[in-house]
C-alpha positions in Angstrom: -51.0 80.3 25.4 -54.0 82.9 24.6 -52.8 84.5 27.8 -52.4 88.6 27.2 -48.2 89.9 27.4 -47.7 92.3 30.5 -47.5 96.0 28.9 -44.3 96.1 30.7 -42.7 93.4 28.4 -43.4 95.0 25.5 -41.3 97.5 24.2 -41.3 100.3 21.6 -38.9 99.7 18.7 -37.7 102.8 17.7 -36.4 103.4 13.9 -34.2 106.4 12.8 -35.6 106.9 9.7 -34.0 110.3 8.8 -30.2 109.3 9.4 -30.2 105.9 8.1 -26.6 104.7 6.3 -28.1 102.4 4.1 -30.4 103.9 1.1 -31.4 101.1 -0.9 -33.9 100.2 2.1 -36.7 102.5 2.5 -38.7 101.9 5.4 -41.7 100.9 3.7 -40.0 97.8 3.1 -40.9 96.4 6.6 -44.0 95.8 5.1 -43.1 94.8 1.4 -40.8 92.0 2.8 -43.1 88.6 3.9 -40.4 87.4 6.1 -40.6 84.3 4.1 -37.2 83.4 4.0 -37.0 82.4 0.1 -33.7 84.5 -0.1 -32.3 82.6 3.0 -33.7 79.1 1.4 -31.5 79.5 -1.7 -28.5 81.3 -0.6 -25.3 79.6 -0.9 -24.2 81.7 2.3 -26.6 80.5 4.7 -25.6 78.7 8.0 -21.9 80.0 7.2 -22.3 83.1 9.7 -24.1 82.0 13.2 -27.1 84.0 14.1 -27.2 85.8 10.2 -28.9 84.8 6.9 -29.9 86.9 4.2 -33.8 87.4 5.7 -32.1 88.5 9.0 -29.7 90.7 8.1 -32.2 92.1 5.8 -34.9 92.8 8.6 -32.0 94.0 10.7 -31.4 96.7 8.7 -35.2 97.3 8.1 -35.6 97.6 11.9 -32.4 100.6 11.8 -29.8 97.7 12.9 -27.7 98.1 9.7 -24.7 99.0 12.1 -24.8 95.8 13.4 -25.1 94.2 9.9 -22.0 96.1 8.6 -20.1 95.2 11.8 -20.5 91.7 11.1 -19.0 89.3 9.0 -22.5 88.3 6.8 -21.7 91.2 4.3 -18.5 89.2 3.3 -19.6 86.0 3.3 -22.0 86.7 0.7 -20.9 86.3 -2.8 -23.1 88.9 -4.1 -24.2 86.4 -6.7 -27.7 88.3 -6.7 -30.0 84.9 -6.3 -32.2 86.3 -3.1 -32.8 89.6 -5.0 -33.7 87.4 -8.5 -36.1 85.1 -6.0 -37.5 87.7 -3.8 -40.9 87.6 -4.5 -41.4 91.6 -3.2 -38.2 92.8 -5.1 -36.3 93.8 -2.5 -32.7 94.7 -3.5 -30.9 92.6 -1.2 -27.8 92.3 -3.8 -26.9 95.8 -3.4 -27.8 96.4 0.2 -25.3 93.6 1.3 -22.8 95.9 -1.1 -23.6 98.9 0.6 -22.4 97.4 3.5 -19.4 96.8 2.3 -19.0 100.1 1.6 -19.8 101.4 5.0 -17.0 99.1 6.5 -13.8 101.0 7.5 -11.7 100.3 5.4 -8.9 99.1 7.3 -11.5 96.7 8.5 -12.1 95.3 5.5 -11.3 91.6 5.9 -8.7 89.8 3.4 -6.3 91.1 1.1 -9.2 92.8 -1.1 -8.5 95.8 0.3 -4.7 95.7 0.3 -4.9 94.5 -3.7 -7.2 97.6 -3.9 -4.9 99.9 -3.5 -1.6 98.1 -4.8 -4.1 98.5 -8.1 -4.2 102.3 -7.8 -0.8 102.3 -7.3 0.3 100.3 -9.2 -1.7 99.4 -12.2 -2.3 96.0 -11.0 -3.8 93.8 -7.7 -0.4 92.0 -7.1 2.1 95.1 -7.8 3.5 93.5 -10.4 6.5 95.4 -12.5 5.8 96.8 -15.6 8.9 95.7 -17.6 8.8 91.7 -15.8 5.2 91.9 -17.2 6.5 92.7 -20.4 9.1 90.8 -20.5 6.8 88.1 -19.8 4.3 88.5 -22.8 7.2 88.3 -25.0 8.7 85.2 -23.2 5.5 83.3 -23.6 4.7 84.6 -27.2 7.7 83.0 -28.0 6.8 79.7 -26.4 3.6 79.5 -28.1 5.2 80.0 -31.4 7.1 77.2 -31.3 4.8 74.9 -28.9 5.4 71.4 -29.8 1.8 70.5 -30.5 0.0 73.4 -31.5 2.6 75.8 -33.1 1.7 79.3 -34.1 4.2 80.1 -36.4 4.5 84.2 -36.4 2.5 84.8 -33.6 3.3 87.5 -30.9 1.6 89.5 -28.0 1.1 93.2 -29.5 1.2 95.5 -26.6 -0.1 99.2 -26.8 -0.9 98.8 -30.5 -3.0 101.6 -32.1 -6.4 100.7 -34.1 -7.0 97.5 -32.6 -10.2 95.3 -32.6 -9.9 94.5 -29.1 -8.1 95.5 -26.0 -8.1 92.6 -23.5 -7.7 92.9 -19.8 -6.0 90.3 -17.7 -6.3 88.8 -14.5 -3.1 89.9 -12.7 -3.1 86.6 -11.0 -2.4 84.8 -14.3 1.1 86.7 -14.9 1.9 86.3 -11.5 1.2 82.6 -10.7 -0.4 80.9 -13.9 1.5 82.4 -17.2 0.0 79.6 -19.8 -3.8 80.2 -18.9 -3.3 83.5 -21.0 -2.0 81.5 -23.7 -6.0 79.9 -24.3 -7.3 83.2 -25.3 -4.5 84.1 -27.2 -5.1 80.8 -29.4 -8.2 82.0 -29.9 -7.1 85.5 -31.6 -4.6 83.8 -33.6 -7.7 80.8 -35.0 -9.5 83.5 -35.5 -7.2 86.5 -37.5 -8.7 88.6 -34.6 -6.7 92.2 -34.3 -5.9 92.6 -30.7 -3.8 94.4 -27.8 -3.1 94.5 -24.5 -2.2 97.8 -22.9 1.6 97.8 -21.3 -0.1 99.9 -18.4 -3.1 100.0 -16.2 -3.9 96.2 -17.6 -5.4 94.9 -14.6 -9.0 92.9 -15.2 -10.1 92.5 -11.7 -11.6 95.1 -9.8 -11.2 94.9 -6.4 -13.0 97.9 -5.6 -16.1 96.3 -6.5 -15.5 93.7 -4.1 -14.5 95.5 -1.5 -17.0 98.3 -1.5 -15.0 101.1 -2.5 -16.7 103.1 -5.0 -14.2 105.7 -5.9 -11.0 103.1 -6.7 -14.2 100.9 -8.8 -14.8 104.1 -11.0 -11.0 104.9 -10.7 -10.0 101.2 -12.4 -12.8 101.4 -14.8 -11.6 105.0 -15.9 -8.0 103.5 -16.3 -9.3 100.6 -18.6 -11.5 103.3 -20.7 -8.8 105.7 -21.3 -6.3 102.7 -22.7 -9.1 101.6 -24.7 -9.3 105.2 -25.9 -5.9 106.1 -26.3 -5.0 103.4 -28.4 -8.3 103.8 -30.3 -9.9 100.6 -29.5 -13.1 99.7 -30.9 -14.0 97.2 -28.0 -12.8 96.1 -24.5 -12.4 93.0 -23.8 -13.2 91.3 -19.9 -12.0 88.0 -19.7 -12.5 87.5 -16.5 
């Protein structure tokens, strides 16, 4: 203790400021950020990764290791929920680095099925691939059923698909259709309640983006395109998200 370090331990850390990957860090940031681990502190994520936390992935990439960050698994174990950027007393936009990185990953390295969904979407219309005329078939099926549900009855009710001049256009959560039909049917006791004038577009229906998720910017605006130009070809007035 008090005794001086040996010149020859110390080394020079080096940062390549002019080819970095990540953007939303500038390298003044080294000295904006305290080090004071309030985004670690409240992050859901933290201990789930060994050896990374929000604070050290953060000054990782500060310090030109963001290679190593995007290598590793801490980009995907955070939610992205945005709670270290909202308590980061410097402002440092830790939300949308972590993204970033996610966006670097190749993407047949991207972990899961995210990436797999992603482009079953573009393909498709939907994460899950699932056929247009079974997912037709399907609104009509359970229309039915809910007009003649035992308890709560909605006597004339049906899905309208690809109707013109609507309200609303809702989205839906292709995992719904696929696996849990009737939790489409709470919504759609809602719109009948209320009179509401709604559709659902018989293509390109899919609420969930998976590029988001996954980091891949051109199928995110590619989706969000899709769900603009239903909304505008059937004129419309509002989209709906209920996911």
């Amino acid at each position: 203790l008090g005794g001086k370090m040996p010149e020859e331990a110390v080394k020079e850390i080096k940062v390549d400021r002019k080819h970095r990957k990540i953007g939303n860090i500038a390298p003044e940031l080294a000295d904006r950020c305290y080090t004071c681990g309030t985004c670690a502190g409240g992050c859901p994520a933290t201990g789930l990764v060994p050896g990374w936390d929000s604070r050290k992935a953060i000054r990782a990439i500060v310090l030109g290791m963001e290679q190593e960050v995007i290598d590793s698994k801490w980009p995907w174990v955070c939610t992205l929920c945005g709670r270290c950027e909202y308590q980061c007393p410097m402002g440092i936009k830790l939300g949308k680095t972590f993204r970033t990185c996610r966006t670097l990953r190749e993407r047949d390295k991207v972990p899961g099925p995210i990436h797999k969904g992603t482009m079953m979407n573009l393909e498709r219309g939907n994460n899950l691939g699932i056929p247009r005329d079974d997912f037709l078939f399907l609104l009509a099926e359970l229309g039915v059923e809910l007009e003649n549900e035992a308890e709560q009855p909605c006597p004339g009710f049906h899905v309208p698909v690809d109707k013109e001049g609507a309200n609303i256009i809702v989205t839906i959560n292709s995992k719904e259709p696929f696996g849990e039909p009737d939790d489409m049917k709470f919504w759609w006791k809602i719109f009948y309640a209320a009179k509401e004038d709604w559709t659902v577009s018989s293509t390109n229906w899919e609420g969930v983006n998976w590029g988001l998720f996954s980091g891949d910017d051109p199928a995110w605006k590619e989706q969000v395109g899709r769900i603009i130009e239903n909304a505008r070809r059937l004129k419309a007035k509002t989209i709906l998200y209920p996911e």
